[in-house]
Structures are given as C-alpha cells and as structure tokens.
gemmi code that builds the backbone of each chain (N, CA, C; Angstrom):
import gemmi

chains = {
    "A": [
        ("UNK", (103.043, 95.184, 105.245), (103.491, 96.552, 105.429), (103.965, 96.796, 106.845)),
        ("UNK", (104.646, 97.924, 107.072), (104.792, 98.317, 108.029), (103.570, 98.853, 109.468)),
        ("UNK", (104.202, 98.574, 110.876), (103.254, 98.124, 111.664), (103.677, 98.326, 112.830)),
        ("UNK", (102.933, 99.044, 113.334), (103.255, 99.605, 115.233), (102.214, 99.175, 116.198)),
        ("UNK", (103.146, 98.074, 116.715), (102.391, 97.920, 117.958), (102.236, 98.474, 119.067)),
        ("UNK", (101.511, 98.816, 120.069), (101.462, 99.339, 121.319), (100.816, 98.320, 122.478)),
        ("UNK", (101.576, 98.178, 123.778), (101.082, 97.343, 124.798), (101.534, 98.261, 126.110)),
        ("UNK", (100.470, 98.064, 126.849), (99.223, 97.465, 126.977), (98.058, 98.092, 126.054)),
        ("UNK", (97.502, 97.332, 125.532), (96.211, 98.167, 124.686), (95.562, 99.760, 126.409)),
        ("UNK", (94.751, 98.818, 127.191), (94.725, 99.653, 127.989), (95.093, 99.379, 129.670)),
        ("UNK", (95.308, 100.540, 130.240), (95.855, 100.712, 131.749), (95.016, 101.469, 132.515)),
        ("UNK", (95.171, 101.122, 133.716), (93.870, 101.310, 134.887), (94.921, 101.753, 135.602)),
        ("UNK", (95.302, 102.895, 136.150), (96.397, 103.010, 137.505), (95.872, 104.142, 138.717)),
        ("UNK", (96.396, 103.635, 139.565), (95.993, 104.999, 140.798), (96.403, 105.940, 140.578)),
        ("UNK", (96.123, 106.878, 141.022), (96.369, 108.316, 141.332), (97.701, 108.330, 142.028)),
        ("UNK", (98.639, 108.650, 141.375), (100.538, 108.779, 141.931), (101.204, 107.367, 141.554)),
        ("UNK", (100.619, 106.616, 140.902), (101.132, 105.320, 140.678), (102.119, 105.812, 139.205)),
        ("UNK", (103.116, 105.101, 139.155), (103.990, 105.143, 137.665), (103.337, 103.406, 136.805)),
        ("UNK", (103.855, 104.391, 135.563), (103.902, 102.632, 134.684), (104.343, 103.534, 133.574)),
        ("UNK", (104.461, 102.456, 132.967), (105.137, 102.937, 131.424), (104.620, 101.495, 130.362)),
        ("UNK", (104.279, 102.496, 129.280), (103.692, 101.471, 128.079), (104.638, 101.652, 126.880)),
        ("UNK", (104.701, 100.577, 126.302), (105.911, 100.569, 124.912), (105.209, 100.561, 123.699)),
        ("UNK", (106.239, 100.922, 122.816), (105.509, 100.746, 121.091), (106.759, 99.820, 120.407)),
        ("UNK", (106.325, 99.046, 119.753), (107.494, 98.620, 118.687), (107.129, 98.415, 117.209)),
        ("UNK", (107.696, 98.584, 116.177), (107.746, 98.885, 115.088), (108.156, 97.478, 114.251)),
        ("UNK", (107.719, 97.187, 113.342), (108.067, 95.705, 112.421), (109.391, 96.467, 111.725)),
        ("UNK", (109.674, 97.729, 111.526), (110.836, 97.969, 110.818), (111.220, 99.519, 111.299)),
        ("UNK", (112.628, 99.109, 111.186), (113.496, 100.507, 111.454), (112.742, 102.240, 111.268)),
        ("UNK", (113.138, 102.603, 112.391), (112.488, 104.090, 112.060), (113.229, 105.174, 112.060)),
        ("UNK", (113.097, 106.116, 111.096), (113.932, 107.332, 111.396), (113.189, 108.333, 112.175)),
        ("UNK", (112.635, 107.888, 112.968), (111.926, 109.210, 114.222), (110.529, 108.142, 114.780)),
        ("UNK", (110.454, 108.295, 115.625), (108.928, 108.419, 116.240), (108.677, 109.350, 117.034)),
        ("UNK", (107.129, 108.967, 117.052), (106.322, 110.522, 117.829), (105.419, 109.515, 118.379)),
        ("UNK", (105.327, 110.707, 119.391), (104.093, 110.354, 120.879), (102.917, 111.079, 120.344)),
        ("UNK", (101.770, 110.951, 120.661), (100.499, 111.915, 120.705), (99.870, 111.522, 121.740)),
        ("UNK", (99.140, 112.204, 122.222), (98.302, 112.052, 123.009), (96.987, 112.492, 122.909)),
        ("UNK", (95.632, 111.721, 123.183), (94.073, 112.280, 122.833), (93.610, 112.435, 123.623)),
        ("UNK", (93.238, 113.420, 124.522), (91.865, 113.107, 125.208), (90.486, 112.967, 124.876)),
        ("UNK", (90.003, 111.887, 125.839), (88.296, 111.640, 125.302), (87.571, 113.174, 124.600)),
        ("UNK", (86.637, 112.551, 123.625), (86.634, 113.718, 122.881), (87.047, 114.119, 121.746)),
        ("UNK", (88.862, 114.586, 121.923), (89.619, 115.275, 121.462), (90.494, 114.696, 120.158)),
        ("UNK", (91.208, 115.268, 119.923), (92.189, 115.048, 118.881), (93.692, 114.940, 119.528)),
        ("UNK", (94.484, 114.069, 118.521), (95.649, 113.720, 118.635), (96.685, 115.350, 118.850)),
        ("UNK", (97.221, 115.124, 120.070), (98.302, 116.309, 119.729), (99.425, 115.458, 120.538)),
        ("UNK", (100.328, 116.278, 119.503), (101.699, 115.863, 119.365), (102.491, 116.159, 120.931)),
        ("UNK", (102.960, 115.352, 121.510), (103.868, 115.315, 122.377), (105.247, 115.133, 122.190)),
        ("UNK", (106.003, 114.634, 121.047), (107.323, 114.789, 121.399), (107.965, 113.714, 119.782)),
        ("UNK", (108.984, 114.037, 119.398), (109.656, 112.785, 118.688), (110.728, 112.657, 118.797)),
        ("UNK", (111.283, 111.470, 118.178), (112.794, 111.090, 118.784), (113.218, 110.793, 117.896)),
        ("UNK", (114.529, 110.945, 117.846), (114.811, 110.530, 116.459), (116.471, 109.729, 116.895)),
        ("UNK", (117.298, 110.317, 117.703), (118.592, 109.263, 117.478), (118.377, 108.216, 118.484)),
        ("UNK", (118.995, 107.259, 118.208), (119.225, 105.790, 118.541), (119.122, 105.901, 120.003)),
        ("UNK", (118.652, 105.802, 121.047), (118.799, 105.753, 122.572), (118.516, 106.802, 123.000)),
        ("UNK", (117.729, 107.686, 122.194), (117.849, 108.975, 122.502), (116.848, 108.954, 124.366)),
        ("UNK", (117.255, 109.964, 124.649), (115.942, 110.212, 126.150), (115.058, 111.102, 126.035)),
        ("UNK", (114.317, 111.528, 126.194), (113.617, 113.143, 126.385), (112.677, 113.129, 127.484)),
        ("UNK", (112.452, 113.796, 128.006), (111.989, 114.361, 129.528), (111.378, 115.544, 129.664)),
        ("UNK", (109.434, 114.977, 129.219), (108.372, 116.343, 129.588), (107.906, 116.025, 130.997)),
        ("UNK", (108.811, 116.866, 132.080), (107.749, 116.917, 133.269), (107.802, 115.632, 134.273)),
        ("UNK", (106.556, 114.719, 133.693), (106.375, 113.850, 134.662), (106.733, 112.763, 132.998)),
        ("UNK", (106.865, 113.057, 131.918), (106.657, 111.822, 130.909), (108.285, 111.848, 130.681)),
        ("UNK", (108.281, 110.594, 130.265), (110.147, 110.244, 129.948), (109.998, 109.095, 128.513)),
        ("UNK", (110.542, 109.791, 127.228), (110.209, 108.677, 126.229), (112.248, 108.716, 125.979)),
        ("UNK", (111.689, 107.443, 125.709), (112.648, 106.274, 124.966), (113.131, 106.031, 123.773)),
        ("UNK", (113.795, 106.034, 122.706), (113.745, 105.482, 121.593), (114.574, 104.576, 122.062)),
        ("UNK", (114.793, 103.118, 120.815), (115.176, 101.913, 121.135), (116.627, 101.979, 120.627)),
        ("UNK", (117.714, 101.693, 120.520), (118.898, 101.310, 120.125), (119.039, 100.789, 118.831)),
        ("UNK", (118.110, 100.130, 118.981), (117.615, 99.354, 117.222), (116.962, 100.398, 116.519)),
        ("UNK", (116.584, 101.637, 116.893), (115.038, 102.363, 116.779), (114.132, 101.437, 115.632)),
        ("UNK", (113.615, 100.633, 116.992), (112.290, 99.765, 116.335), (111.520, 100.027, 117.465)),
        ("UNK", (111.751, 100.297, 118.420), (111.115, 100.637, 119.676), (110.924, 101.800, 120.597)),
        ("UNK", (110.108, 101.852, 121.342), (110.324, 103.202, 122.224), (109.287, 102.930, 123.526)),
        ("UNK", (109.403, 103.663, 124.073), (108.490, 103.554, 125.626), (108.264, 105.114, 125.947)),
        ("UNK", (107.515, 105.342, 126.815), (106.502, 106.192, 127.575), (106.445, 105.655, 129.148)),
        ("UNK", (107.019, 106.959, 130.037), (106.881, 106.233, 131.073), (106.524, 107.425, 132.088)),
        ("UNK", (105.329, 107.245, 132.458), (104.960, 108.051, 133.341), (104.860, 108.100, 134.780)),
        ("UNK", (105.502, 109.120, 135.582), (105.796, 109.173, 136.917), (104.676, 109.897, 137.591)),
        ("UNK", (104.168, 109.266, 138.919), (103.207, 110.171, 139.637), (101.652, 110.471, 138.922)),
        ("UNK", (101.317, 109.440, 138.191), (99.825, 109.732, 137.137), (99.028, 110.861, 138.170)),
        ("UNK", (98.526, 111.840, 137.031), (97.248, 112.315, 138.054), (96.664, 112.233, 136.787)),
        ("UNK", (95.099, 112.895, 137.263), (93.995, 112.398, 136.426), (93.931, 112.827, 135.298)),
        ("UNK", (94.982, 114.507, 135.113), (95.110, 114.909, 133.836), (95.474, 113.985, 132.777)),
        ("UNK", (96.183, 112.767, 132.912), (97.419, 112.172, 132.355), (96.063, 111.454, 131.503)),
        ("UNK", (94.768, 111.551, 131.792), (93.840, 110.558, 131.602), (93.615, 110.534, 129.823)),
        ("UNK", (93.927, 109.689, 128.827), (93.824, 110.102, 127.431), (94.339, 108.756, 126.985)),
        ("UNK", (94.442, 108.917, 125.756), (94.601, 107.841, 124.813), (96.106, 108.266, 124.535)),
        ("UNK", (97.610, 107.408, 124.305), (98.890, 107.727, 124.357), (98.960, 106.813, 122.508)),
        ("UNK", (99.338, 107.283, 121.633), (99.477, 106.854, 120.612), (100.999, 107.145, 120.231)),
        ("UNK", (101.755, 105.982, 119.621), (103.216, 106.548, 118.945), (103.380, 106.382, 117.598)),
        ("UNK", (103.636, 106.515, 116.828), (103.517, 106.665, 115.264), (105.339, 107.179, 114.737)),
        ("UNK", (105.437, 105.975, 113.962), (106.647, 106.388, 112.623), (106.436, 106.327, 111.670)),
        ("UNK", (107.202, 107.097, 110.325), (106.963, 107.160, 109.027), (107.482, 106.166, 108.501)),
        ("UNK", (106.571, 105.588, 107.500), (106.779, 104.745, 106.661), (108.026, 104.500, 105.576)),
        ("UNK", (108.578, 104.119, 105.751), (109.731, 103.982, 104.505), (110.391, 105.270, 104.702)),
        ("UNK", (110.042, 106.002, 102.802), (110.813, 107.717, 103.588), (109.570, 108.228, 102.892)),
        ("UNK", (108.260, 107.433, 102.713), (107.153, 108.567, 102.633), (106.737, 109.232, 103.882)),
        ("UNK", (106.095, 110.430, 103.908), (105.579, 111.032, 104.670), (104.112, 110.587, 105.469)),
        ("UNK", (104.056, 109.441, 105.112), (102.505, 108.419, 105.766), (103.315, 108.295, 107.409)),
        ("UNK", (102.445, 108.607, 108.144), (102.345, 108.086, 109.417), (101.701, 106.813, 109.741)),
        ("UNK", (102.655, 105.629, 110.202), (101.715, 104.594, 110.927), (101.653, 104.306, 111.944)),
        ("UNK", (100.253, 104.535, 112.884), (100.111, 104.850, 114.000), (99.932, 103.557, 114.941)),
        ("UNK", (100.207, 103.505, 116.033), (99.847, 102.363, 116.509), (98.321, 101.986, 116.714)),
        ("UNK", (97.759, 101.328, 117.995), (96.191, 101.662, 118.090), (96.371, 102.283, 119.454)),
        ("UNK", (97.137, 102.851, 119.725), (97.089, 103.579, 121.625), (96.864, 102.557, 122.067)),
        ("UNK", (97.582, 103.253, 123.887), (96.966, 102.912, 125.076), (96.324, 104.209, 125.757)),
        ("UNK", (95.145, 103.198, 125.976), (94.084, 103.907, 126.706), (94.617, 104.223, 128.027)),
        ("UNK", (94.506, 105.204, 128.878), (95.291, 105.466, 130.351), (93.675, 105.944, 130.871)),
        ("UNK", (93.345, 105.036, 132.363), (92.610, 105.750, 133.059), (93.174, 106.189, 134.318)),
        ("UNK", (92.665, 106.745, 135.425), (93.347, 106.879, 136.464), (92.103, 106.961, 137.603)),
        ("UNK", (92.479, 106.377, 138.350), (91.437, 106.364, 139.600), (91.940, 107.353, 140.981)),
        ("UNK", (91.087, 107.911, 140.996), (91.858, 109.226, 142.111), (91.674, 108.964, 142.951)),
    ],
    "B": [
        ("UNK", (99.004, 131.364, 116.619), (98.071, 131.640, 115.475), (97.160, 130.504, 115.446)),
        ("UNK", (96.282, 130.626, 114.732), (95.039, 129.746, 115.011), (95.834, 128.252, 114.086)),
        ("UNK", (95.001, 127.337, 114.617), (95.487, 126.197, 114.413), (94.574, 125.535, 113.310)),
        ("UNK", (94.846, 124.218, 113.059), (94.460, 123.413, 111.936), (92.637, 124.068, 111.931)),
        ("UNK", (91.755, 124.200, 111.066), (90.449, 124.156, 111.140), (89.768, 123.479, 109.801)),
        ("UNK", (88.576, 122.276, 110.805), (88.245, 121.535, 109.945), (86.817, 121.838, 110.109)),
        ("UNK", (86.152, 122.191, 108.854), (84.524, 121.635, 108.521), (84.339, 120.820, 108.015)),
        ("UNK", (82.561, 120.381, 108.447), (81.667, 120.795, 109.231), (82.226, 119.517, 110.410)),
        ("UNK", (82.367, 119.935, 111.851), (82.781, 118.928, 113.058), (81.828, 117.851, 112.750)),
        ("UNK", (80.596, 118.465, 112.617), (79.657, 117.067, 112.136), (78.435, 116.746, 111.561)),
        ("UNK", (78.599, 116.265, 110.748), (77.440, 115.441, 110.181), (77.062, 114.066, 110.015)),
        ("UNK", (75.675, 114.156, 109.314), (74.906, 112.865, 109.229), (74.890, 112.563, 107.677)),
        ("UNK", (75.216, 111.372, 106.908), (74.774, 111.160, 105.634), (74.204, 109.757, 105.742)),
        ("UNK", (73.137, 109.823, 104.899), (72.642, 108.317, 104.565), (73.695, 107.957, 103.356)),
        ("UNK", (73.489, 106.428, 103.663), (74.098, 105.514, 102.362), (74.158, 105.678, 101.181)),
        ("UNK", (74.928, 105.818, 100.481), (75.135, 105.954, 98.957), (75.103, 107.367, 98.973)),
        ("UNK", (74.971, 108.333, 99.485), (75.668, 109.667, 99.591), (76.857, 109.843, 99.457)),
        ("UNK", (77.315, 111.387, 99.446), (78.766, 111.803, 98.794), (79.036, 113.089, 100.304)),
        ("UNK", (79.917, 112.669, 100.397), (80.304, 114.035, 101.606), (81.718, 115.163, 101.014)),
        ("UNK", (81.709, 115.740, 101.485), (83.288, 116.783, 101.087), (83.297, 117.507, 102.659)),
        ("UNK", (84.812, 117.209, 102.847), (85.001, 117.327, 104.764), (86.397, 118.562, 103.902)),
        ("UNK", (86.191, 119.746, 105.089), (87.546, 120.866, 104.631), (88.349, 120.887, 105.568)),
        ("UNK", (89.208, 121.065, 104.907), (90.686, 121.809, 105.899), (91.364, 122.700, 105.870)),
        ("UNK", (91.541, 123.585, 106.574), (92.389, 124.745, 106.764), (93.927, 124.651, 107.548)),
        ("UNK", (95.004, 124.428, 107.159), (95.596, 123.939, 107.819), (96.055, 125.293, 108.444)),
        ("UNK", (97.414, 125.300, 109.313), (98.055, 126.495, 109.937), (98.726, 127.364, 109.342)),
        ("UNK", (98.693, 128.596, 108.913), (99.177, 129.390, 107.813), (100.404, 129.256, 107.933)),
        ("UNK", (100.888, 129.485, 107.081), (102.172, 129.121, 106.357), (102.852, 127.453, 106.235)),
        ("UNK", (101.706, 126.837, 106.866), (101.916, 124.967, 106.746), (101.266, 125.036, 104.818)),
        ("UNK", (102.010, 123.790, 104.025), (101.884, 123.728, 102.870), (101.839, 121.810, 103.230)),
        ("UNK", (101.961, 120.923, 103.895), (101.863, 119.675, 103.680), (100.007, 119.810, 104.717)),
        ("UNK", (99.217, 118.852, 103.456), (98.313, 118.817, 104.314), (97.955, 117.344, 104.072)),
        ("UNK", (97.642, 116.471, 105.223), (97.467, 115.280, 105.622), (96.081, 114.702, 105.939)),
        ("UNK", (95.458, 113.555, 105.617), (93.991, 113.235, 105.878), (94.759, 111.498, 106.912)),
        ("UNK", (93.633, 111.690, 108.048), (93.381, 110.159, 108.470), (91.869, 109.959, 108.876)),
        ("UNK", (91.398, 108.699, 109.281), (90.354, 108.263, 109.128), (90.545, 107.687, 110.941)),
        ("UNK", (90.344, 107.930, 111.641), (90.146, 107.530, 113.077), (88.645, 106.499, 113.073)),
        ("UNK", (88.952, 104.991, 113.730), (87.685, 103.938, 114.104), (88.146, 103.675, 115.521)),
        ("UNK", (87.009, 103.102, 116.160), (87.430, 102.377, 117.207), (88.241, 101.130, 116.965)),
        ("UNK", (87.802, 100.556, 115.803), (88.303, 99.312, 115.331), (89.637, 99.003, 115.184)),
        ("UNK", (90.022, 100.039, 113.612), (91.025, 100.246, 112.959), (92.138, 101.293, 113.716)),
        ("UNK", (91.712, 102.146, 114.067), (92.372, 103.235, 115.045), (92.201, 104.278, 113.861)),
        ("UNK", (93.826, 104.875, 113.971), (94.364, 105.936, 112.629), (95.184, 105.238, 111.877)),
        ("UNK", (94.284, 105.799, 110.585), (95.098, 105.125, 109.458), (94.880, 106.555, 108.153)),
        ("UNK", (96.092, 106.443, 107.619), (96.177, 107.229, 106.947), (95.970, 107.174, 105.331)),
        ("UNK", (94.980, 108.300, 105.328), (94.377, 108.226, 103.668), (94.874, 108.643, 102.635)),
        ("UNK", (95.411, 109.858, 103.214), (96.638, 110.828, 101.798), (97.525, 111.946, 102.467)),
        ("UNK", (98.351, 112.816, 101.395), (98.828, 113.837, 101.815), (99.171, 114.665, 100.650)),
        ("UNK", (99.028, 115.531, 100.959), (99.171, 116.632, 99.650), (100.552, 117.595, 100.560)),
        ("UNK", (100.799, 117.938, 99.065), (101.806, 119.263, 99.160), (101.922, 119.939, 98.292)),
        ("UNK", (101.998, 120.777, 98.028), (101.978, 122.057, 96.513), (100.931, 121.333, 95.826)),
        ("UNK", (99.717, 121.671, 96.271), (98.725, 120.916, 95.254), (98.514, 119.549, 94.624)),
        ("UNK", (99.583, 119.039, 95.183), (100.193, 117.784, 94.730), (99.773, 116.200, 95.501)),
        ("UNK", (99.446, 115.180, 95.573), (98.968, 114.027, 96.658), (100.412, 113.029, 96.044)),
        ("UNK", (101.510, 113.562, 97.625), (102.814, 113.130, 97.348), (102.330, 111.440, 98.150)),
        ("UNK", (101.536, 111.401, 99.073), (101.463, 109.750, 99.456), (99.842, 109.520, 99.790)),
        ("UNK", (99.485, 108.009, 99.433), (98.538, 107.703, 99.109), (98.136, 106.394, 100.411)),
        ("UNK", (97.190, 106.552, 101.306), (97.042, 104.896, 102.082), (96.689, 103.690, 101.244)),
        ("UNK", (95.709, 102.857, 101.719), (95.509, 101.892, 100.935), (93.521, 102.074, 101.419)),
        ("UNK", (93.416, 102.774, 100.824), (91.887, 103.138, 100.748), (91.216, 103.029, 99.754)),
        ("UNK", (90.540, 102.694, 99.432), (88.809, 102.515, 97.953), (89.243, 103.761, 97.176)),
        ("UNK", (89.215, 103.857, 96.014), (89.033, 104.954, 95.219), (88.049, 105.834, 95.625)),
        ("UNK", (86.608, 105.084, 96.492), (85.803, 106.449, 96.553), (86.643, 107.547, 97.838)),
        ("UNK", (87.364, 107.123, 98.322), (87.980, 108.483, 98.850), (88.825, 109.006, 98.375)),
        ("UNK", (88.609, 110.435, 97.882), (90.032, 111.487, 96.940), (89.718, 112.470, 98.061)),
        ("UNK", (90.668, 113.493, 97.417), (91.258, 114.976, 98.344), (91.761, 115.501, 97.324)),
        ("UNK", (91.876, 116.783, 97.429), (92.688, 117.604, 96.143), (93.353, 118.862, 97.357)),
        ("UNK", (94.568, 119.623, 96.931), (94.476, 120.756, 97.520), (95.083, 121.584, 96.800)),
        ("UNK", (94.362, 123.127, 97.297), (94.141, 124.112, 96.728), (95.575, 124.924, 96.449)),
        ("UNK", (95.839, 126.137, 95.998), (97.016, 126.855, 96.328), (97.332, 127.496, 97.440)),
        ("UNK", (96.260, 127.842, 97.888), (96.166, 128.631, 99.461), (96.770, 127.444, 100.681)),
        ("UNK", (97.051, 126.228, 100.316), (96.779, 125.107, 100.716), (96.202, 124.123, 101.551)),
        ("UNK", (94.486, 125.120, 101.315), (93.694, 124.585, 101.830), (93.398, 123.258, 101.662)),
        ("UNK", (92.484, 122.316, 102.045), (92.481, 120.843, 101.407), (91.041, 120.645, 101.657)),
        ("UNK", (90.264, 119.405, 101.232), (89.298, 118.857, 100.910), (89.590, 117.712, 100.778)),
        ("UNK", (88.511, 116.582, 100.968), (88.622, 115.432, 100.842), (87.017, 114.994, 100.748)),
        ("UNK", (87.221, 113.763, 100.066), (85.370, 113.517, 98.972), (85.443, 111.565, 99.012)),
        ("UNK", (84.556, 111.699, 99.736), (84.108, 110.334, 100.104), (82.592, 110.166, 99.460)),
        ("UNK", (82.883, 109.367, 98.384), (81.750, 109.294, 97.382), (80.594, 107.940, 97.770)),
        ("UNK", (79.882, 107.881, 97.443), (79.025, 106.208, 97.635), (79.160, 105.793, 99.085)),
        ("UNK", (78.625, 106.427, 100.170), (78.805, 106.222, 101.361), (78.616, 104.916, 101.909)),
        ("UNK", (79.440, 104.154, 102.811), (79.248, 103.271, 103.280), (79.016, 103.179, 104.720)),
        ("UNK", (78.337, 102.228, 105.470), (77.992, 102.258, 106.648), (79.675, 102.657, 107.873)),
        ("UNK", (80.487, 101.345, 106.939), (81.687, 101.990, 107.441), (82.631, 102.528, 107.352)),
        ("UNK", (82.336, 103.529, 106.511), (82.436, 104.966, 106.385), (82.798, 105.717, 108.174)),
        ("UNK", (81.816, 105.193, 109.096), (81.689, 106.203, 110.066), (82.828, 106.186, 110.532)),
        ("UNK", (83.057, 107.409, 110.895), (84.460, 107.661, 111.531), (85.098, 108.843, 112.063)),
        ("UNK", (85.717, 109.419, 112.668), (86.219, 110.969, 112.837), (87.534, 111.002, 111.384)),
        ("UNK", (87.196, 111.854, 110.552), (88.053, 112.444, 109.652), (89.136, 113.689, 110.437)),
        ("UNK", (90.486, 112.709, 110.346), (91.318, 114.133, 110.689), (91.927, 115.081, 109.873)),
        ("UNK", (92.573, 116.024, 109.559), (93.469, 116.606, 109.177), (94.777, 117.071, 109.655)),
        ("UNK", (95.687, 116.944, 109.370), (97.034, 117.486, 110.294), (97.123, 117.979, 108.895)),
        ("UNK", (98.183, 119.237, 109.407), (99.117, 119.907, 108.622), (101.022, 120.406, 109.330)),
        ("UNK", (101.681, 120.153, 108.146), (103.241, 120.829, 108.908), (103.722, 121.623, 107.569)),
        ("UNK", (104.761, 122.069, 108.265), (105.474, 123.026, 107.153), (105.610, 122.786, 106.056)),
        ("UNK", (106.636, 121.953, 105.865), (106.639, 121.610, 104.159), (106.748, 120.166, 104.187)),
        ("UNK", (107.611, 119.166, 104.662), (107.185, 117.891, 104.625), (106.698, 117.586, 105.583)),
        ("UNK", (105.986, 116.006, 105.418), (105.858, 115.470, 106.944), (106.954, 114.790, 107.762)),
        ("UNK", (106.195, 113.552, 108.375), (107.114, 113.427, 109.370), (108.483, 112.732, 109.420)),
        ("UNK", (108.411, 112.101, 107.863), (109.802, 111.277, 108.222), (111.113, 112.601, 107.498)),
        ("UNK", (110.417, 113.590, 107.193), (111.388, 114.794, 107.468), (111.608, 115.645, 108.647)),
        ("UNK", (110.839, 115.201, 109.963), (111.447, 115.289, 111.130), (110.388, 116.578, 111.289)),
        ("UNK", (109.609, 116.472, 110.460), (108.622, 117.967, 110.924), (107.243, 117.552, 111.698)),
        ("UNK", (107.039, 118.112, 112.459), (106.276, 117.502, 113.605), (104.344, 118.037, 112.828)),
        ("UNK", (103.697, 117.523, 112.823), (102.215, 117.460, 112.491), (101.039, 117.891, 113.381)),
        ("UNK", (100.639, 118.750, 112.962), (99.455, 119.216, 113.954), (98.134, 119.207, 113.389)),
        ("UNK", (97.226, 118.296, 114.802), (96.273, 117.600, 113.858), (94.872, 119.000, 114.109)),
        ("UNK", (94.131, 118.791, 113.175), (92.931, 119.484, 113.642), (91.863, 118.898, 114.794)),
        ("UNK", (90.489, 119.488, 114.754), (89.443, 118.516, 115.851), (89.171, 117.762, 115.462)),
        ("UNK", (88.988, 118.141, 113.619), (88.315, 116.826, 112.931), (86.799, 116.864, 113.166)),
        ("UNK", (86.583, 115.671, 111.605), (84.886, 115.946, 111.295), (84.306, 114.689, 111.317)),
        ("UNK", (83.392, 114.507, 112.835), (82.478, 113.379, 112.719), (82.055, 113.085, 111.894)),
        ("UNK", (81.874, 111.934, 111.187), (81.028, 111.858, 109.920), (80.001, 109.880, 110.589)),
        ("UNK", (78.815, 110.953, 110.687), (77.725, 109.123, 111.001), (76.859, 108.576, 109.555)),
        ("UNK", (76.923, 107.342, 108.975), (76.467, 107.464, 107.567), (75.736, 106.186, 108.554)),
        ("UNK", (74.140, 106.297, 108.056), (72.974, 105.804, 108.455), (72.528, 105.455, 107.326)),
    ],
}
model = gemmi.Model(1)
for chain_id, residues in chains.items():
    chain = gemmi.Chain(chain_id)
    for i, (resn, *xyz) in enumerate(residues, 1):
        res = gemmi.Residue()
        res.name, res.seqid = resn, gemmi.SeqId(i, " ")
        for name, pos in zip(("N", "CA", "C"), xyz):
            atom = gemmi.Atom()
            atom.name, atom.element = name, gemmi.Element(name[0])
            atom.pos, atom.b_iso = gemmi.Position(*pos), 0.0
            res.add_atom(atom)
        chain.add_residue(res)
    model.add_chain(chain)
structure = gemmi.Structure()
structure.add_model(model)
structure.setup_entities()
C-alpha cells in the first residue's frame, strides 16, 4: 500500500538555527498536508499543497510540494522553542478519503 | 465555534473489555474520521463516515466498528480489548469530504484509552 516517509525521524537544533525535514510518498499525490503536535496535544493542521512545485509561506515555515508531487519539505527559519512539536505530513490514498500519515519528525530546540 | 469534541479524554479498561470512545465533530462538518495514534505505529487510520455512511475503511480487526449518527455525531466500539489496544483515539472531522477532496481536517484532543 501506499506509504509516507518522513526524515529525519528526529532533530535536535539551537535556538535561531534553520533546517528543514522532507516527506516522500511511494505514489503520486493529489495534495499533501503538514500537521503539527505538540507534546501532549493533537495533530493540527498547518497547511496543504496541492499543485506541482507549489510554495507556501507561514511566517518562519516554507513547505514544498515536489514536481513529481511524491514529495514535499518543511523548512524552518530561525527555530524558537515554540516550533518545539512533532511535524507530520500526510496524503490521501488513491481518491479515498483515508489519510496516510507519515511517522513525524520530532523537533526539539535547545535555547 | 467550538471545535471537534471527544469523550471520555480518558480511560482505563482491563482485557477482554469493550470500550465506545464519542465524537462530536464541528457543526456543520458531516465527514467524520477515526485514527488510532502509537508510539510504534504512529497514525493510522481506522474509518470514515459520511451521511451515516463508513465511505473508507483501514486495515484494522473487525473488533473495531464506528457508526454515525444523523446529527453527525460518531462513535467508535473496540470490542475484546487487547493490550495493544493502548493508544490515543483521534477524531477529525471536515465539511463534506475528506482530504483527497482538498478539504482540510480538524482533529479533536482525542481519547486516551490504557487496557491493563
């Protein structure tokens, strides 16, 4: 079946440091979505993409979709400690409405 | 307006018990969605209803069903409890389809469930 990977599983970064973590998909997607968890918390939705190369730009986060859309990235500028959560990306399956999620990256941040 | 609400955030069942976890999704949302959050497995998704209806199905045991209501409230019934069972039960709900109709999903807090 269909299958989303995410790397780095998890990231350790300083306080103002950038990095960016990717997702890729075993098969074509018509959209992906970001979520984000904090410890604790529940998944909320940050953003989806849907055309081919598309860009989008929350703030300090900048996502990607891939050209192929099998892929996408997350790339965060200036981490502060808020940023601190679990980053999950998820596309729909075929054209059912099942979400398959990746397993996140964990983001810590050292201040 | 108030957002997804799920009972009870948490409980305890011993083994071979039966649980029923609720959902309230966001009024006027009619797709309502179940996943199963592990450390292991991550999120994986169990079902989804719409007009009363369970339009997609994961690849889960028969002992987990869901039905939903007209109000389109939802429920979900995890029968013959298993140890790994434990897990945070989510719920999301969106308007009328999910996501590969481009409609974005909003999840609830979700219901600890520890089976001892």
């Amino acid at each position: 079946g269909q299958q989303v990977m995410q790397i780095p599983q998890y990231q350790h970064v300083q306080e103002g440091e950038d990095f960016t973590t990717y997702c890729n998909s075993s098969t074509t997607l018509s959209n992906i979505q970001w979520y984000k968890q904090r410890p604790g918390g529940h998944p909320v939705f940050l953003i989806q993409l849907v055309k081919s190369g598309e860009v989008k730009k929350q703030k300090r986060l900048t996502f990607q979709f891939g050209e192929a859309k099998k892929n996408s990235s997350l790339h965060i500028t200036a981490t502060q400690t808020t940023d601190v959560g679990t980053y999950f990306c998820a596309g729909p399956q075929g054209g059912s409405e099942k979400l398959v999620f990746g397993k996140g990256m964990k983001l810590t941040v050292n201040p | 307006k108030a957002g997804v609400t799920q009972t009870p955030r948490y409980l305890i069942k011993t083994r071979g018990q039966q649980v029923t976890l609720s959902c309230s999704p966001i009024s006027g949302h009619r797709s309502v969605s179940w996943y199963q959050q592990t450390p292991g497995q991550g999120l994986q998704f169990l079902f989804e209803y719409f007009s009363e209806t369970q339009r997609n199905k994961g690849n889960f045991p028969g002992r987990f069903s869901g039905r939903q209501f007209s109000n389109s409230r939802s429920e979900m019934n995890v029968s013959t409890l298993e140890l790994g069972d434990s897990a945070l039960y989510l719920c999301a709900s969106s308007r009328t389809g999910g996501p590969t109709s481009g409609n974005t999903i909003y999840f609830g807090e979700g219901s600890w469930l520890t089976v001892v």
